[in-house]
Each structure stands twice: as C-alpha cells, then as structure tokens.
C-alpha positions as CSV (number, residue, x, y, z in Angstrom):
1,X,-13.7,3.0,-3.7
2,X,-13.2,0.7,-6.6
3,X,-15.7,-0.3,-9.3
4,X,-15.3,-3.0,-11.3
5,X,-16.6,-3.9,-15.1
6,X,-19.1,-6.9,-15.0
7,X,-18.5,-10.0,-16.5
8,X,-14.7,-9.4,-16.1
9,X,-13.5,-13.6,-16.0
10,X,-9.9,-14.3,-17.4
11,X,-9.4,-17.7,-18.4
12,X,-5.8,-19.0,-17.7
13,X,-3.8,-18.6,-20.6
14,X,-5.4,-14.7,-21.0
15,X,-4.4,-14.4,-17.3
16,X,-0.7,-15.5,-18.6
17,X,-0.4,-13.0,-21.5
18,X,-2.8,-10.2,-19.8
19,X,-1.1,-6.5,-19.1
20,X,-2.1,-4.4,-16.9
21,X,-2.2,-0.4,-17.7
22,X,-3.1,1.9,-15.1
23,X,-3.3,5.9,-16.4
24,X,-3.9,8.1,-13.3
25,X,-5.0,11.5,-13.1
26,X,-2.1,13.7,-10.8
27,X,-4.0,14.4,-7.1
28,X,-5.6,18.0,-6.6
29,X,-2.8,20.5,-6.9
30,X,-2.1,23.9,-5.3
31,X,-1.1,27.1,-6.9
32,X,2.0,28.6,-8.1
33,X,3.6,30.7,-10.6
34,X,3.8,28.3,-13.9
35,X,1.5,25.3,-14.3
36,X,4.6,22.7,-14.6
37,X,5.8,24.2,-10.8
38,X,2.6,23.6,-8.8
39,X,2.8,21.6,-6.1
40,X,0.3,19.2,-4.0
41,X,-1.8,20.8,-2.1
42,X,-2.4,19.3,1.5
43,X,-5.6,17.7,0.6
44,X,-3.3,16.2,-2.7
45,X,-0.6,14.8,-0.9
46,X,-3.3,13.0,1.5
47,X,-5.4,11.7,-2.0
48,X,-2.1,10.2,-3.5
49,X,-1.2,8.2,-0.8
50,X,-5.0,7.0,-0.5
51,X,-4.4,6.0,-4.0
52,X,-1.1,4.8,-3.7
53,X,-2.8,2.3,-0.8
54,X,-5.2,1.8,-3.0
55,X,-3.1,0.5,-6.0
56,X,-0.9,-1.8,-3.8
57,X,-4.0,-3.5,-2.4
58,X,-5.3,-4.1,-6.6
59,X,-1.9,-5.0,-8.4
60,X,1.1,-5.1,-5.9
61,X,4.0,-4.0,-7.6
62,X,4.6,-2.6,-11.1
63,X,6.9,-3.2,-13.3
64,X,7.5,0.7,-15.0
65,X,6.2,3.4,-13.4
66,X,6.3,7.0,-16.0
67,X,5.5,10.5,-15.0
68,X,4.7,13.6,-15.7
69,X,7.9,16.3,-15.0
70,X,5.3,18.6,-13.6
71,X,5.7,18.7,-9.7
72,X,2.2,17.5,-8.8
73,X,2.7,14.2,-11.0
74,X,5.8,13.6,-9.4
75,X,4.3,14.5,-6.2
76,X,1.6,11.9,-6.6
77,X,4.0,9.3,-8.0
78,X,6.1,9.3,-5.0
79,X,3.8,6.8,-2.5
80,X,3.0,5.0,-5.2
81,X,6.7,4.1,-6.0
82,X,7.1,3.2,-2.2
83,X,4.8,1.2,-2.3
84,X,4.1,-0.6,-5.7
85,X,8.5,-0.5,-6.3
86,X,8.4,-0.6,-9.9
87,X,11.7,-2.0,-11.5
88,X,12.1,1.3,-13.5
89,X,10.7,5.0,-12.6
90,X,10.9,7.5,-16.2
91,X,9.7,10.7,-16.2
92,X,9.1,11.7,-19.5
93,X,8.7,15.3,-20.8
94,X,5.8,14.1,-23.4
95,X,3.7,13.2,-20.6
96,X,3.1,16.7,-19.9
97,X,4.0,18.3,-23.6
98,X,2.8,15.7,-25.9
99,X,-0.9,14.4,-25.3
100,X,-2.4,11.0,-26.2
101,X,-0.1,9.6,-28.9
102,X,3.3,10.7,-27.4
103,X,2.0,8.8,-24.0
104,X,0.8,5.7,-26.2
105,X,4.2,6.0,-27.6
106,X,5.8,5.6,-24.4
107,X,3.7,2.8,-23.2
108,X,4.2,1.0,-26.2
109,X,8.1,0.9,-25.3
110,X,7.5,-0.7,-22.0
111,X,9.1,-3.7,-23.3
112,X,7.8,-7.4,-23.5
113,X,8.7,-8.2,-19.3
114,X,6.8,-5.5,-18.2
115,X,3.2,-7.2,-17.1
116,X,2.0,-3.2,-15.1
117,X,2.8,-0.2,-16.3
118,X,1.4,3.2,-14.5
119,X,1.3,6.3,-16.0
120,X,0.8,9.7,-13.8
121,X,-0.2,12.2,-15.6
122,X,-2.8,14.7,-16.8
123,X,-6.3,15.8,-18.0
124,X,-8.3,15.4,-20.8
125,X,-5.2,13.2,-21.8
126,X,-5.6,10.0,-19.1
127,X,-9.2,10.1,-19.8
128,X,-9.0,10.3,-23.4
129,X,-6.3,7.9,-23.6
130,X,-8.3,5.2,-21.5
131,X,-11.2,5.5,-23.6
132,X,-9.7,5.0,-26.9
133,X,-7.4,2.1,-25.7
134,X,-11.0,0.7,-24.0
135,X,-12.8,1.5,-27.9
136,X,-16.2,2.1,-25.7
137,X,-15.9,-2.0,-25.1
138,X,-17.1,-0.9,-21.4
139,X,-19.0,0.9,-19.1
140,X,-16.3,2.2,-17.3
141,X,-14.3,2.9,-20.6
142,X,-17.6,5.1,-21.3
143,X,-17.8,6.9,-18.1
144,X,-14.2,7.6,-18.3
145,X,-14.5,9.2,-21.2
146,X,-16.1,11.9,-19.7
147,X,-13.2,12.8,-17.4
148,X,-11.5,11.8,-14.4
149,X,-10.7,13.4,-11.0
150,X,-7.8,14.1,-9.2
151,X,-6.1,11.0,-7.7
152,X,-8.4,8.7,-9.9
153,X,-7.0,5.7,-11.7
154,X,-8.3,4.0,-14.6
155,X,-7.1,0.2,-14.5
156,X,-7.2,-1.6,-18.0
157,X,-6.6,-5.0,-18.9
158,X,-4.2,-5.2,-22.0
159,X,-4.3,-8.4,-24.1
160,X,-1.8,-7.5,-27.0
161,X,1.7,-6.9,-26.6
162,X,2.9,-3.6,-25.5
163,X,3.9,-2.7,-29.1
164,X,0.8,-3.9,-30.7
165,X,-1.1,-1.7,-28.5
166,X,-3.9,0.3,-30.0
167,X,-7.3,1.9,-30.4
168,X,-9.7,-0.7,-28.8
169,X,-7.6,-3.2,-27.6
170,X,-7.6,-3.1,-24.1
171,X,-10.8,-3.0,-21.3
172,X,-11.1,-0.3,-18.7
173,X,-11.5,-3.2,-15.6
174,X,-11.6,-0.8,-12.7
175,X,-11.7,2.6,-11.7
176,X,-10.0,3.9,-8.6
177,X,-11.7,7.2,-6.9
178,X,-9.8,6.9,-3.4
179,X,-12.1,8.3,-0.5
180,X,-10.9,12.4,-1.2
C-alpha cells in the first residue's frame, strides 16, 4: 500500500533540482544471541522483497543505497539492491551506533549526482529522522513521527542540496507499508 501527501505538484524546475530520500525501517527480524546478529525471520525476508517491489515500482533505481551492519538491515537491503541497482552500496557502522545526526551526516555526503538516496536502518531513528527533516510540514511527516513498522518506508522529497540538508527542509511524500 502506498499513501501519498495531498497537494504534492512539482513544477518543472523543482522536479529538476528535487532529491529523493527514502529512510526504511529493517523488515521483522528473528532472534539470536546479540541484537547486531539477528537475522530475518521468514515472514522478513518475504516483507523486504514486498518492499523492494514496491520501491522499484515508486523510484526505479537509486543512486546510493547505506545500511545498517546489523544482519537484518542488510538482509532487507539485499532485494532492494537487485532491484533498484544503486551506483554505490555503504554500510555504515553509525547507522546502527550513532542515531539521527550520524545518519543525517551520512546523507549529507551523498554527493551533488546523487538524485535517491535509501537508507535501511532502524527504530525510533528512521522515524525520528523523517519527521525532523519533514519539520511537521505534512501529514504523513506527523504520522511518522509516531513510528514505523518493519519493512515500511518513508519517501521524502528533498529540495536543498544534500549538504544543505536540515531540520524542515524536505516533505514526507509517501509512505510505503508493503502488504505484511
């Protein structure tokens, strides 16, 4: 399922300079001995290739994909790198150590080419993140802020460069909740 923010119309030269960030919640995990080691449970590896269809059918291809080291974020990430093929795969220790900022911090280094960036990683910090880069502008932005399941993805629209990237400055567009 996919919902959508109303009133969402792009004229052209926004449409030329627009970024697309997408901050997704790993799918539903199984247990095991340390929190970085657990894996996808069967119903986890079945949500992350829901949402990896799901992703390809709303943006395509992406141009930096950056994940988690934990195995379930890397777990989800793998259908969605088949199928989006981002021109560069990082996974970065901060997304699991370092919270909001340090993942911000990341983003903001995607680099001027990159148009989507997607970012696997972890609860309350996807949600968090999404609704301080969305500055409560939406209704989605608002409802994310609340949390986000498993294999959900919070799609925002970036006007600013990556660098320039901040509290407010982007729009919580769309929120993928794959059928579960």
């Amino acid at each position: 399922m996919t919902e959508t923010a109303s009133g969402a119309a792009v004229g052209a030269a926004d449409a030329a300079q627009a970024r697309t960030l997408i901050l997704i919640r790993h799918a539903r995990a199984a247990a095991a001995p340390t929190d970085i080691d657990r894996p996808l449970s069967d119903a986890g590896a079945a949500q992350a290739r829901a949402l990896a269809a799901a992703l390809a059918t709303r943006v395509g291809s992406a141009d930096l994909l950056i994940v988690s080291p934990a195995r379930r974020a890397r777990q989800t990430s793998q259908p969605i790198a088949e199928r989006l093929s981002p021109g560069r795969t990082l996974v970065e220790e901060d997304v699991y150590f370092g919270g909001g900022r340090a993942v911000l911090e990341l983003v903001r280094q995607a680099g001027p080419g990159a148009r989507t960036v997607i970012v696997v990683g972890h609860e309350p910090t996807t949600s968090e993140l999404a609704a301080y880069l969305d500055g409560g502008v939406s209704d989605l932005g608002r409802r994310v802020s609340y949390g986000m399941s498993t294999a959900n993805a919070a799609v925002l629209r970036v006007g600013s460069p990556w660098a320039a990237l901040t509290g407010g400055s982007a729009e919580v567009t769309d929120l993928l909740t794959p059928a579960h």
